[in-house]
ZALO-117276 format. One record per residue (C-alpha): z negated, x, y; residue number from 0. Coordinates in steps of 0.25 Angstrom, whole numbers, plus 5000, padded with zeros to 4 digits. Example, Ala and Ser with C-alpha at 12.3 -4.5 7.8 and 13.67 -1.06 7.14 Angstrom:
// residues 2
[[4969, 5049, 4982], 0] [[4971, 5055, 4996], 1] 
This chain:
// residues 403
[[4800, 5015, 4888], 0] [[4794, 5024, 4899], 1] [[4796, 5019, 4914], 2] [[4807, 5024, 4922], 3] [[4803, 5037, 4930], 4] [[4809, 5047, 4938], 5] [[4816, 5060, 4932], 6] [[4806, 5070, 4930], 7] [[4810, 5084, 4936], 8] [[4823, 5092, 4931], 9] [[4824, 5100, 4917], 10] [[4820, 5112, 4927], 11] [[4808, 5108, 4932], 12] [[4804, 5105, 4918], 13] [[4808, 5119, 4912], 14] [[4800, 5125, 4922], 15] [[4789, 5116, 4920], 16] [[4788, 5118, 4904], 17] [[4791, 5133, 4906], 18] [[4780, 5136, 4899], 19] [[4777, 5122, 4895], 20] [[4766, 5119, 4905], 21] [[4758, 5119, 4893], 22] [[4746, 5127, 4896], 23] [[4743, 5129, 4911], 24] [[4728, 5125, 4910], 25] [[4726, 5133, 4896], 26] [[4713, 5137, 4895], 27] [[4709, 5148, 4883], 28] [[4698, 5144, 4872], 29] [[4687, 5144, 4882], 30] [[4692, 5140, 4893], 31] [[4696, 5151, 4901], 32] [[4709, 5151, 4906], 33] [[4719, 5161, 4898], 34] [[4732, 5168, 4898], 35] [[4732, 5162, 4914], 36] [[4746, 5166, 4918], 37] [[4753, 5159, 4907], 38] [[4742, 5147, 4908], 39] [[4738, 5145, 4893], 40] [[4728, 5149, 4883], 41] [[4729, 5162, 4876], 42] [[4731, 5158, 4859], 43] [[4717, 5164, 4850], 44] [[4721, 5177, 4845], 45] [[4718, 5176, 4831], 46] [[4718, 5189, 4822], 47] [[4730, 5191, 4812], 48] [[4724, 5187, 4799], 49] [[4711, 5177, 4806], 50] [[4710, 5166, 4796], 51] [[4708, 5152, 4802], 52] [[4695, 5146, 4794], 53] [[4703, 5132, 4793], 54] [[4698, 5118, 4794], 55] [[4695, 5116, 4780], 56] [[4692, 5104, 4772], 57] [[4683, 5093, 4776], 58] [[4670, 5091, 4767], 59] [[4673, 5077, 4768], 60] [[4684, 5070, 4766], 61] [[4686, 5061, 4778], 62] [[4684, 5045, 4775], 63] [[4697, 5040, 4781], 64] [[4704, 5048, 4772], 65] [[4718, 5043, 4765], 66] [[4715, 5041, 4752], 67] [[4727, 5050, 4750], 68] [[4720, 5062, 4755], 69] [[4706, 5062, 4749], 70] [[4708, 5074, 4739], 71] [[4708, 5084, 4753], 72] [[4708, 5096, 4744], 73] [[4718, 5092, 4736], 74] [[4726, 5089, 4749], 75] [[4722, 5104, 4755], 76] [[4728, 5107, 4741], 77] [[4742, 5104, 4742], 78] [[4739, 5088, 4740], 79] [[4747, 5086, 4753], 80] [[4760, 5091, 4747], 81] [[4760, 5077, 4739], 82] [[4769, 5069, 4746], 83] [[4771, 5057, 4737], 84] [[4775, 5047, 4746], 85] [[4763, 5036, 4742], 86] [[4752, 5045, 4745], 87] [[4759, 5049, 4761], 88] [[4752, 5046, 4771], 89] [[4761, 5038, 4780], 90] [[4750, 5028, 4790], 91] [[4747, 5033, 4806], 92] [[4730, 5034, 4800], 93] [[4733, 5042, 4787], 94] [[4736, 5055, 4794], 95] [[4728, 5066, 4786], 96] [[4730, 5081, 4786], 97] [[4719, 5088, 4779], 98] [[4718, 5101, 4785], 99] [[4725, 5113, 4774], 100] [[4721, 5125, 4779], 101] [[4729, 5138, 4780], 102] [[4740, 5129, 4775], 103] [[4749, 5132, 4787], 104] [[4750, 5148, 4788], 105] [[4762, 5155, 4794], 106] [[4772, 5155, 4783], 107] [[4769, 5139, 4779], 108] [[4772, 5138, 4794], 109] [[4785, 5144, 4794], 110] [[4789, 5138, 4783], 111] [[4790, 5123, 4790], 112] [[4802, 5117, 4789], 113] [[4805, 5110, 4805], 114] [[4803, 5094, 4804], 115] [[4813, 5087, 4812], 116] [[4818, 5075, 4813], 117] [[4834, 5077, 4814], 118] [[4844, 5065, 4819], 119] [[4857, 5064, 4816], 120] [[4869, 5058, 4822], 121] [[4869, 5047, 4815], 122] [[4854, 5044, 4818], 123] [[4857, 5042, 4833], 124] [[4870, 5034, 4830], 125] [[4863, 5024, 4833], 126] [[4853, 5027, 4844], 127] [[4865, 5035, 4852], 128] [[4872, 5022, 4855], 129] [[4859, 5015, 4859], 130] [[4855, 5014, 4875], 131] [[4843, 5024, 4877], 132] [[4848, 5036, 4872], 133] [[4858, 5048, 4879], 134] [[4867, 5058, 4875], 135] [[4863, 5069, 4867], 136] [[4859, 5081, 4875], 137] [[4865, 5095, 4875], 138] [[4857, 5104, 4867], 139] [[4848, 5113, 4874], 140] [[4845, 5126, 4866], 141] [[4829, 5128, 4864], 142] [[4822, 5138, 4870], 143] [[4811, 5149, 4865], 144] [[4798, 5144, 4871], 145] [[4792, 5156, 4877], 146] [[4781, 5164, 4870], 147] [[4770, 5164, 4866], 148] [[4770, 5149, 4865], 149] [[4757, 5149, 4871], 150] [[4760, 5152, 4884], 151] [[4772, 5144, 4886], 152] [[4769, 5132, 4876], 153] [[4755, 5132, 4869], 154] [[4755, 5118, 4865], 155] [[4767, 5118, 4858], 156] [[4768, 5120, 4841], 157] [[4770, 5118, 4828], 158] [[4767, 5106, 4820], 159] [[4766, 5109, 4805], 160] [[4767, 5099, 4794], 161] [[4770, 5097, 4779], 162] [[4780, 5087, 4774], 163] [[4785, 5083, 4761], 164] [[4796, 5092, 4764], 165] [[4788, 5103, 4767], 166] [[4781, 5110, 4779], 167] [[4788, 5106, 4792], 168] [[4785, 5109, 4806], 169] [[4786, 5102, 4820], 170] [[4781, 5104, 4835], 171] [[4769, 5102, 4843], 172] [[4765, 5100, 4855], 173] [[4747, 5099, 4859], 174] [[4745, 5088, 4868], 175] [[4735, 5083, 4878], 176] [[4723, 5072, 4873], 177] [[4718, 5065, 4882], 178] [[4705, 5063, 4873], 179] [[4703, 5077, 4873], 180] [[4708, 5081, 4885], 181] [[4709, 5097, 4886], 182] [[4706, 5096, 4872], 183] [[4719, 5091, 4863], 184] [[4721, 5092, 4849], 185] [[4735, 5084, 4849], 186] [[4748, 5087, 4845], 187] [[4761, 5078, 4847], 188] [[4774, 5080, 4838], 189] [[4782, 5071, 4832], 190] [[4779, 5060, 4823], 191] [[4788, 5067, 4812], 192] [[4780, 5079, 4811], 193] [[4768, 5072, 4807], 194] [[4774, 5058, 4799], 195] [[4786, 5057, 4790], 196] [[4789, 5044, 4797], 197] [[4793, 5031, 4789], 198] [[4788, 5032, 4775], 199] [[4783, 5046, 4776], 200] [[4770, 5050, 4779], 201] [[4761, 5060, 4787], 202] [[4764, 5075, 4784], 203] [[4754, 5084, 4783], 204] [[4746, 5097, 4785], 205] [[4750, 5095, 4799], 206] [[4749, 5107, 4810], 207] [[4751, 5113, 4822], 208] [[4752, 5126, 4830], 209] [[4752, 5126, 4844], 210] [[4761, 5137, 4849], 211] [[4765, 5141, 4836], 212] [[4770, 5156, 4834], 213] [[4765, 5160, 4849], 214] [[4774, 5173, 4850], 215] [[4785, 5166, 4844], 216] [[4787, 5176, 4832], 217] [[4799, 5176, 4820], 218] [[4797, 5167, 4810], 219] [[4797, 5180, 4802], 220] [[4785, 5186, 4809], 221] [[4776, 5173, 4808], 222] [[4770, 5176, 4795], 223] [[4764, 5187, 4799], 224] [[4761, 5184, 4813], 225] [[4746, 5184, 4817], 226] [[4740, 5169, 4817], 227] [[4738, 5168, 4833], 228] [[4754, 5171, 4836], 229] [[4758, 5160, 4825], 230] [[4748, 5148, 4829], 231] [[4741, 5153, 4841], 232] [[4732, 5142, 4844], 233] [[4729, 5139, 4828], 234] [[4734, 5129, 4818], 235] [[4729, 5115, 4821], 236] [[4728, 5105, 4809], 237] [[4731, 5089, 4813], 238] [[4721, 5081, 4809], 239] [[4729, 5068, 4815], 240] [[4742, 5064, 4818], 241] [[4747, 5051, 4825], 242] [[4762, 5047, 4826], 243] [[4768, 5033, 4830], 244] [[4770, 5023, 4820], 245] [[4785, 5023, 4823], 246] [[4785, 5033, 4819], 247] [[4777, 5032, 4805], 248] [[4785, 5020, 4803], 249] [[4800, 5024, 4806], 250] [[4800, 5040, 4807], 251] [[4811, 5044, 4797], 252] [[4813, 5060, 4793], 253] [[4827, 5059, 4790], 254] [[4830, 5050, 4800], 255] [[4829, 5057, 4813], 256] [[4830, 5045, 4822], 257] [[4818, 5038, 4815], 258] [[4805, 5038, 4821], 259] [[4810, 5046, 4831], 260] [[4806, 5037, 4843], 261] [[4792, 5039, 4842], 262] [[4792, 5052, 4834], 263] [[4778, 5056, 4840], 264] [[4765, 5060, 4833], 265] [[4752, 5068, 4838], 266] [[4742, 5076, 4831], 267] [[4729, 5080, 4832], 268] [[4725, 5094, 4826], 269] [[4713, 5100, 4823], 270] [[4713, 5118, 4824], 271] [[4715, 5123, 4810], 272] [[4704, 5136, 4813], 273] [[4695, 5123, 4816], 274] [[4692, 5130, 4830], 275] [[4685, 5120, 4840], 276] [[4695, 5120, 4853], 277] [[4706, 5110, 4854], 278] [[4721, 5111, 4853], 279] [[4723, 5108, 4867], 280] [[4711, 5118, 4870], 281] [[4717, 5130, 4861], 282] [[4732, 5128, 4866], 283] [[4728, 5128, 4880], 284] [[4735, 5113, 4882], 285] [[4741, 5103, 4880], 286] [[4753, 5093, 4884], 287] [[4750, 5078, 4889], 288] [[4759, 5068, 4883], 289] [[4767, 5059, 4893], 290] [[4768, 5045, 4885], 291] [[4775, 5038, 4898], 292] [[4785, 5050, 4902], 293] [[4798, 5047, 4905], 294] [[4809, 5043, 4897], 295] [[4821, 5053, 4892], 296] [[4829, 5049, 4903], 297] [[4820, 5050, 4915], 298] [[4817, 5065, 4911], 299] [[4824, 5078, 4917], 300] [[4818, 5089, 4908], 301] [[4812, 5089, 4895], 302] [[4806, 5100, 4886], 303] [[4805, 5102, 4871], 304] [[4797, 5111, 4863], 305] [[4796, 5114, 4848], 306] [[4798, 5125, 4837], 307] [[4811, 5121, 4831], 308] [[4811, 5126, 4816], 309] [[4825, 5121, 4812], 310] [[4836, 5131, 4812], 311] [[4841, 5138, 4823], 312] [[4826, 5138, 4825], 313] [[4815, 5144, 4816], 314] [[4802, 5136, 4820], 315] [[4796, 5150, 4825], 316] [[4797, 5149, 4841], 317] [[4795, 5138, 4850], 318] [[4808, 5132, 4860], 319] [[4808, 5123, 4870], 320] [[4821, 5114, 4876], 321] [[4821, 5107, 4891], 322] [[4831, 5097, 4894], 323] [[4833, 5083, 4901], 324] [[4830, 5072, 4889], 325] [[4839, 5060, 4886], 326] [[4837, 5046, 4879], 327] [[4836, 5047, 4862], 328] [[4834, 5032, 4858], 329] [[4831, 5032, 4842], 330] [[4826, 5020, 4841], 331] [[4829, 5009, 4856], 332] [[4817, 5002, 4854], 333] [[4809, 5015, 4857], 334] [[4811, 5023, 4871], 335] [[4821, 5034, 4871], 336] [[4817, 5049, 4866], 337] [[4818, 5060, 4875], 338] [[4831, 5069, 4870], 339] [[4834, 5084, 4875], 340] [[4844, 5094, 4870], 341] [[4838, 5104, 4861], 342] [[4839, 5112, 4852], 343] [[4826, 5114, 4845], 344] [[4827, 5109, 4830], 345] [[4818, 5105, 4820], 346] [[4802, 5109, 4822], 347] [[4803, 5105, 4836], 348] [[4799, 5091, 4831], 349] [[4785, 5085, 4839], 350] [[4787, 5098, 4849], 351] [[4786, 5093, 4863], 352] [[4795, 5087, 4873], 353] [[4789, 5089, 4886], 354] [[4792, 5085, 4901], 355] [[4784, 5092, 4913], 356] [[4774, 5081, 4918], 357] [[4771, 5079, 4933], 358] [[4762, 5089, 4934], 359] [[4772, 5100, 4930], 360] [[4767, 5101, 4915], 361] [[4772, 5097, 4902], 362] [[4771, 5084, 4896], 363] [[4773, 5080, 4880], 364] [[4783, 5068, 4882], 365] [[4789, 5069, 4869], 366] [[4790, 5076, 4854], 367] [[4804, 5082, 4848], 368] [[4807, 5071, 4838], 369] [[4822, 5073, 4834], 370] [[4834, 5080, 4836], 371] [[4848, 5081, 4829], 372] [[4853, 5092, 4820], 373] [[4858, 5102, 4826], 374] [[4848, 5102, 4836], 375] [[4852, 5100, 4850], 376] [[4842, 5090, 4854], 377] [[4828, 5083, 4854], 378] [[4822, 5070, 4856], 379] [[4808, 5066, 4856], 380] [[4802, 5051, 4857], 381] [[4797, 5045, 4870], 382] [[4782, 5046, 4871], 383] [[4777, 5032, 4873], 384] [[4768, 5023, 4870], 385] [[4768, 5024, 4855], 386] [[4766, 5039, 4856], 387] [[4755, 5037, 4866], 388] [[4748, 5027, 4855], 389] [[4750, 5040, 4844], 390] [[4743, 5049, 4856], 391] [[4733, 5041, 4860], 392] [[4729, 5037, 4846], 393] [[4726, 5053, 4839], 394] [[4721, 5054, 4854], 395] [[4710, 5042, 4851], 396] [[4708, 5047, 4838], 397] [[4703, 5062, 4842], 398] [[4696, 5056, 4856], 399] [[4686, 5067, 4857], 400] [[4685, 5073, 4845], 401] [[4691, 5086, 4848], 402] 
């Protein structure tokens, strides 16, 4: 559990300080040169309607340290990955593979992502309301419209794309720092359930993101034929890793909301899809740090949420935000409490960040949307300790200079 410390500043102090996210206020543009100044960010490339991105491509050679699983690439790239059967799934932390498919995610595959959240029921907190750690359920707080275009107000924010044996589904993003490639991040925390099944699923696939995703925040209607710099501003970026806790592996559970929930936390590493040489950090214009010693719940006064709720009332078009003062959620009492806020952002908000503004006035990742109740009306998220510092600190390792 995270030491005792003094209440941070009120919920005020923190709307203001999250206005516009604190995200960008050293943005730089592609080379350098400090662009769009009075709103502090970079300015997204403006590719030409129609531009083609030349893709990744496949690899000549296959890679040694390849699951057996997946040594037939081209039949992967083929449609091989839409096999399922449940003895061939990748389940274990070091058999992540996502073989880059290109032109696979286009506008309408996109939109047609289903949200992928885990829901609780009442009777899953039946028995973690009556234990001592967790508070009354908060008052719903309606979601907010983030101001646009996103990448002025909350460029590091997005979309996490991914196919399931149910079909595409869709979560949230947030680009964080790396302190083994300072300045120059390819990370992305989400949740562990965007990118595991949990228990005795496995690894999904095809997994990626857009940062700021749909920039003007255009009609779901008007996305198919929108030019490709207003629906992925910064470019698609492909992950080539992903890292979750192994509590999560090991007791996530889809239809059980509660399960896993705990340390529902999992960070990617991406690669750009047009196979451009600048960073994600670099391209975005910046990046959050993670706070894995914040303080808990209940020695909070303000935190923030953002996402791109897809389940109805919402269409998984525009991006909302939610403030409010956080309260105890204990799933499982040998783990430390979740952070809770009312809210009413639904499903596709999953792995978006909670944030909390840091001592030096901007915002810091403490946490990941993990669960909520049906109808929506708030959001938990788990406590960033040690164990999701492990899962940082290992994809952090992994890419140590190779960016």
């Amino acid at each position: 559990m995270p030491a005792a410390r003094t209440a941070r500043r009120p919920a005020l102090a923190l709307t203001a300080a999250l206005a516009a996210l604190a995200l960008a206020a050293t943005a730089c543009g592609p080379d350098g040169a400090d662009t769009d100044a009075e709103a502090g960010v970079s300015t997204p490339p403006a590719a030409e309607d129609g531009e083609k991105d030349p893709g990744l491509g496949l690899p000549d050679e296959l890679p040694a340290d390849l699951p057996d699983a997946l040594k037939d690439l081209e039949g992967w790239k083929n449609g091989g990955w839409e096999d399922w059967d449940e003895d061939g799934w990748l389940r274990d932390a070091q058999d992540f593979v996502n073989p880059y498919i290109e032109g696979l995610w286009d506008t309408g595959r996109m939109e047609e992502a289903e949200d992928h959240r885990k829901e609780v029921s009442e009777e899953d907190l039946a028995a973690s309301s009556a234990r001592t750690g967790t508070d009354p359920a908060p008052a719903a707080v309606e979601a907010s419209e983030v101001d646009r275009p996103y990448h002025r107000h909350a460029a590091p924010v997005g979309k996490v794309f991914m196919d399931t044996p149910s079909g595409p589904m869709v979560c949230s993003g947030t680009v964080v720092k790396d302190p083994n490639n300072p300045g120059a991040s390819n990370l992305v925390a989400t949740a562990g359930h965007c990118v595991h099944g949990g228990g005795d699923a496995g690894w999904f696939r095809n997994i990626m993101f857009v940062p700021s995703y749909n920039d003007r925040g255009r009609a779901p209607e008007q996305l198919a034929g929108a030019p490709s710099h207003e629906v992925a501003p910064y470019r698609m970026w492909w992950a080539d890793w992903a890292q979750t806790t192994a509590y999560w592996i090991e007791r996530g559970d889809a239809l059980r909301g509660d399960a896993g929930a705990s340390q529902d936390f999992a960070v990617l590493h991406v690669e750009p899809e047009d196979g451009s040489g600048k960073s994600l950090e670099e391209t975005v214009g910046n990046a959050l740090a993670i706070d894995f010693d914040a303080p808990g719940p209940d020695e909070l006064a303000g935190l923030s949420s953002y996402g791109y709720p897809a389940a109805p009332p919402y269409d998984g078009a525009l991006m909302y935000t939610c403030t409010d003062r956080p309260g105890r959620l204990t799933v499982d009492p040998e783990q430390p409490a979740m952070y809770r806020i009312g809210c009413t952002m639904t499903g596709g908000t999953s792995g978006g960040g909670m944030y909390i503004a840091g001592p030096d006035g901007k915002a810091e990742l403490v946490s990941v949307n993990s669960i909520g109740p049906r109808p929506a009306t708030w959001l938990a998220g788990p406590y960033l300790g040690a164990s999701a510092e492990g899962v940082f600190s290992a994809i952090s390792e992994k890419f140590a200079g190779q960016n």
